[in-house]
C-alpha positions in Angstrom: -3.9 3.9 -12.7 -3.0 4.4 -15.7 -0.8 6.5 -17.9 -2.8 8.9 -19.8 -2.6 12.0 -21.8 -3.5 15.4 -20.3 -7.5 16.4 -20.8 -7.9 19.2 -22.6 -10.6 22.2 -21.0 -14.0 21.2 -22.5 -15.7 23.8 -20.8 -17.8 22.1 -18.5 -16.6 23.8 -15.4 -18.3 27.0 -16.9 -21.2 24.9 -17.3 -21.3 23.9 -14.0 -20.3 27.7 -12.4 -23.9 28.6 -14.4 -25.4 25.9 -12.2 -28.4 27.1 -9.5 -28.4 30.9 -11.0 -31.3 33.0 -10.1 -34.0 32.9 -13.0 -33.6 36.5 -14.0 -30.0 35.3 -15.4 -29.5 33.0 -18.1 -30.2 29.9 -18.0 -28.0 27.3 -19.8 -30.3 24.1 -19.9 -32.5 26.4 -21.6 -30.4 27.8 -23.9 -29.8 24.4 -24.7 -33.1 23.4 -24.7 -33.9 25.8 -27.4 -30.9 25.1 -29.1 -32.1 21.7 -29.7 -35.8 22.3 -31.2 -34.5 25.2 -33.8 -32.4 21.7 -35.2 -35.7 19.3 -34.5 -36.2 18.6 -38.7 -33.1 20.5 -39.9 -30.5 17.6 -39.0 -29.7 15.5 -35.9 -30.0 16.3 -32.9 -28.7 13.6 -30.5 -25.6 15.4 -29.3 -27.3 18.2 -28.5 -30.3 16.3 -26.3 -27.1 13.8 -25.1 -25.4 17.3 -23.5 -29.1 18.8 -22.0 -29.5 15.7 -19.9 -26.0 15.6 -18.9 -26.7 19.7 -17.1 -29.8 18.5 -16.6 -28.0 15.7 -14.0 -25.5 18.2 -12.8 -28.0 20.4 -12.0 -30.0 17.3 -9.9 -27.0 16.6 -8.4 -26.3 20.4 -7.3 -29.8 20.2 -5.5 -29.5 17.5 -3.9 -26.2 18.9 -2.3 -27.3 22.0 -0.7 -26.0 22.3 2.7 -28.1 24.3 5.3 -25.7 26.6 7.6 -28.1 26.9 10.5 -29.1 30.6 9.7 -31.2 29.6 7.1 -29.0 30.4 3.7 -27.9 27.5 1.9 -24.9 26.8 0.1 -25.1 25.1 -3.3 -22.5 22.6 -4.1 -20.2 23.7 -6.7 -19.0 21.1 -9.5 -15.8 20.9 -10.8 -14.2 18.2 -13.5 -11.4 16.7 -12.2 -7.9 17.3 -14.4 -5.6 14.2 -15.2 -2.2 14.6 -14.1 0.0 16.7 -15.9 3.4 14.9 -16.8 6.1 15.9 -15.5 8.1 18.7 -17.2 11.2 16.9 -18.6 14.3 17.4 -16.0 11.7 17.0 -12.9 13.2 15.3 -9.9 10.5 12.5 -8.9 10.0 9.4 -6.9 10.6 6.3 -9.2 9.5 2.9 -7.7 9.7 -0.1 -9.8 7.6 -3.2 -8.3 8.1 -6.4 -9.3 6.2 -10.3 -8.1 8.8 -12.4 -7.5 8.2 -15.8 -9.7 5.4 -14.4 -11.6 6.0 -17.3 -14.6 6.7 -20.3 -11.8 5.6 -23.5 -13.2 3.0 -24.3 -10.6 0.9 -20.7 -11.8 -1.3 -21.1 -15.3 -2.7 -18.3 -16.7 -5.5 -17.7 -14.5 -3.5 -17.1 -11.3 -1.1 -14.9 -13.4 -3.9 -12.5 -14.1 -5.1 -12.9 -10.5 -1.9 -11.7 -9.4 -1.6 -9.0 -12.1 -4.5 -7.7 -10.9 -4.5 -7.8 -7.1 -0.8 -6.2 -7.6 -2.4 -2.8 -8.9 -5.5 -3.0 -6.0 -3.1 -3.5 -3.3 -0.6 -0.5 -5.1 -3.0 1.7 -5.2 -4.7 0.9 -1.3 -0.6 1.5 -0.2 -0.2 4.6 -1.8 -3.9 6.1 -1.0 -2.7 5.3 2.8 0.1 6.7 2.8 -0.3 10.0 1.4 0.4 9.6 -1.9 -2.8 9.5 -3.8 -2.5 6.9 -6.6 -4.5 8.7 -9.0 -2.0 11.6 -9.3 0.7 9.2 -9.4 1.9 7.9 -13.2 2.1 4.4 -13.5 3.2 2.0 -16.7 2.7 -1.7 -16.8 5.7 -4.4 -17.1 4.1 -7.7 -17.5 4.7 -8.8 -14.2 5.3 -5.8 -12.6 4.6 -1.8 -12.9 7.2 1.4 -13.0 5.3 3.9 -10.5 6.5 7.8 -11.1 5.3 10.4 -8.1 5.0 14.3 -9.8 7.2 16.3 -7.9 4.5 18.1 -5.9 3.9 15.0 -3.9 5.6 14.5 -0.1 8.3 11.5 -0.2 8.3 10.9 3.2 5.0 8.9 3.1 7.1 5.9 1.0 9.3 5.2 3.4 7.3 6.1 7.3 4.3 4.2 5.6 4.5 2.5 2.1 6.2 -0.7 2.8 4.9 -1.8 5.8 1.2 -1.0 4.4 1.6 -2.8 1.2 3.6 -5.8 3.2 0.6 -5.7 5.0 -1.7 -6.2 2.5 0.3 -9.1 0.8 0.5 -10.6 4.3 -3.2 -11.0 3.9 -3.0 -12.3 0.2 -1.1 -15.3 1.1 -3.1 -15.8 4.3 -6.5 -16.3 2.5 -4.6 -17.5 -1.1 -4.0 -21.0 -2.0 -0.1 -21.7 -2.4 0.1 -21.3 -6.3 -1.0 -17.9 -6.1 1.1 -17.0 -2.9 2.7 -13.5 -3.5 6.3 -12.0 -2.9 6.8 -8.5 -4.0 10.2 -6.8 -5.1 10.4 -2.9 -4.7 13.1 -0.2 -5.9 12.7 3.1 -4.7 14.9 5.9 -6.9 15.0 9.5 -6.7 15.5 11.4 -10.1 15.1 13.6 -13.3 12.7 11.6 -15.6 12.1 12.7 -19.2 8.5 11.6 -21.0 8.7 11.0 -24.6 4.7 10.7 -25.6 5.4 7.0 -25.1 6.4 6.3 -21.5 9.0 7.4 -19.3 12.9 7.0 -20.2 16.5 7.4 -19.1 18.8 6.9 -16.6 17.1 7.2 -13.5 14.6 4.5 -15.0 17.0 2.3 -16.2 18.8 2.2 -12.2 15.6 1.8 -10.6 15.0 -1.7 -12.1 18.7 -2.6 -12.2 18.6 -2.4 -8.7 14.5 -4.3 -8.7 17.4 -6.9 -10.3 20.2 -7.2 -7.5 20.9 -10.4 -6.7 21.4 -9.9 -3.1 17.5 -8.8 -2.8 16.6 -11.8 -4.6 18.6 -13.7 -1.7 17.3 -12.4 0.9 14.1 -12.6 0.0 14.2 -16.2 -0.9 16.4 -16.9 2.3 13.8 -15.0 4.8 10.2 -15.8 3.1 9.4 -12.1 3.4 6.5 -10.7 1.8 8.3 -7.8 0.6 11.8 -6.6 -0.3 12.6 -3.0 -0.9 16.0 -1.8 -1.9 16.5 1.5 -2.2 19.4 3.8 -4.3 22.3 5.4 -1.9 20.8 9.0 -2.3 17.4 7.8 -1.1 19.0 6.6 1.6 21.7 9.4 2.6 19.3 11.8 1.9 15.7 10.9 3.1 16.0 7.9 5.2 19.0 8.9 6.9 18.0 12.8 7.6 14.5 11.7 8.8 15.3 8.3 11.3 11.8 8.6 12.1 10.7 7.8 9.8 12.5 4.5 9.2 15.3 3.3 11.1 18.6 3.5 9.2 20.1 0.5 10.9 16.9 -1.3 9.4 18.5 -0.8 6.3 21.5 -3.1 5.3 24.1 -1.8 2.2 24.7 -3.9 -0.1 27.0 -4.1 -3.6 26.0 -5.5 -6.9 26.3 -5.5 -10.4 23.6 -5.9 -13.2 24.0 -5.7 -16.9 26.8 -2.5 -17.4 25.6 -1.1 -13.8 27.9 -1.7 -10.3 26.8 0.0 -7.7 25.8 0.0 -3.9 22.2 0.3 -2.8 20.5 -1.0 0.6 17.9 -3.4 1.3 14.9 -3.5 4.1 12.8 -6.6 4.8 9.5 -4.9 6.7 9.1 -8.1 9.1 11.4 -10.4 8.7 13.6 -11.4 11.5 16.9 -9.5 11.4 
């Protein structure tokens, strides 16, 4: 998915609320209709025929959707136009993941299977997420190269990234290798955070960010990944696990989880790593 502004209200859902009404109250395709001779010879007209035949289609498609209750009275499908996610309001506590495939610039990978990997990372991001409650498309997601910064709005359950997430993506790269040829094998790296997040028209900044791909950048997740083969590493920060892994053990088993220390750039910290799979 990607990161895009909020849509402003065209008015189509008032459009839409008009479609099916009784003839004896007005009629916007015709309104329209006769909208668009009065301008036949006076200037152009294509937006206005462009916007007939777009009712005209929503109208069609009302029709076809009538559902019969069984006492004869039918129920007409109401349209509606679907709102992009608002951003979060700056201060928001969300969900920051930041994903990363491990040797994404390996010598053995030309351009081709980079972009075959770019893009199977996002189809198998968003078939985790849709599975495990978090629906991808009200999720905000920015591209880095070889990787992707995911933020969840606030509205949007937690629990389902840590009972479902990694062992559904793991999954899904499980099957990626197993029908891949080895160049364009994949190992996945994911930090999981829990903060404030500010949006500055651009993308999203500060500190909480910043900490989620420090610890995508701990070098005892890189270890253990390339000591255990896994498909999947996820590390996540100490208040992730005191206060979501370890309050809800069924979710995941905290003794799955194994703490570990590490320092990257100006950041030394402790965080705690899960391999979904791998031998303990």
């Amino acid at each position: 998915m990607q990161v895009s502004s909020p849509i402003p209200d065209i008015g189509a859902v008032g459009v839409a609320d008009r479609v099916g009404l009784t003839p004896q109250q007005p009629d916007p395709l015709e309104d329209l209709c006769a909208a668009a001779a009065a301008h036949v010879g006076s200037g152009p007209v294509r937006p206005i025929a462009e916007l007939v035949g777009i009712v005209a289609a929503m109208r069609a498609a009302a029709r076809a959707e009538r559902l019969d209750d069984g006492d004869g009275r039918h129920h007409t499908a109401r349209l509606s136009v679907a709102r992009a996610p608002q951003f979060p309001a700056d201060g928001q506590m969300c969900a920051v993941l930041a994903v990363d495939i491990v040797g994404f610039t390996r010598a053995d990978r030309d351009d081709d299977i980079r972009r075959y990997l770019h893009e199977r990372l996002y189809a198998y991001l968003q078939q985790a997420f849709d599975r495990s409650g978090a629906p991808w498309a009200e999720c905000f997601c920015e591209d880095r190269g070889d990787g992707a910064l995911i933020v969840m709005p606030p509205e949007i359950p937690l629990k389902g990234l840590i009972d479902c997430f990694p062992d559904k993506l793991r999954g899904l790269v499980r099957l990626h290798n197993h029908v891949s040829a080895v160049a364009a094998d994949m190992q996945l790296r994911v930090a999981a955070h829990i903060g404030p997040v500010e949006h500055d028209g651009y993308g999203f900044v500060g500190t909480d960010v910043n900490f989620a791909f420090r610890m995508l950048d701990a070098r005892p997740l890189k270890n253990q990944l390339a000591k255990s083969g896994a498909e999947l590493g996820l590390i996540v920060s100490d208040y992730v696990y005191n206060s979501l892994i370890c309050r809800y053990p069924v979710l995941a088993d905290p003794g799955a989880f194994q703490t570990v220390r590490f320092q990257t750039k100006n950041t030394r910290t402790r965080a705690w790593t899960y391999l979904p799979g791998a031998a303990a």
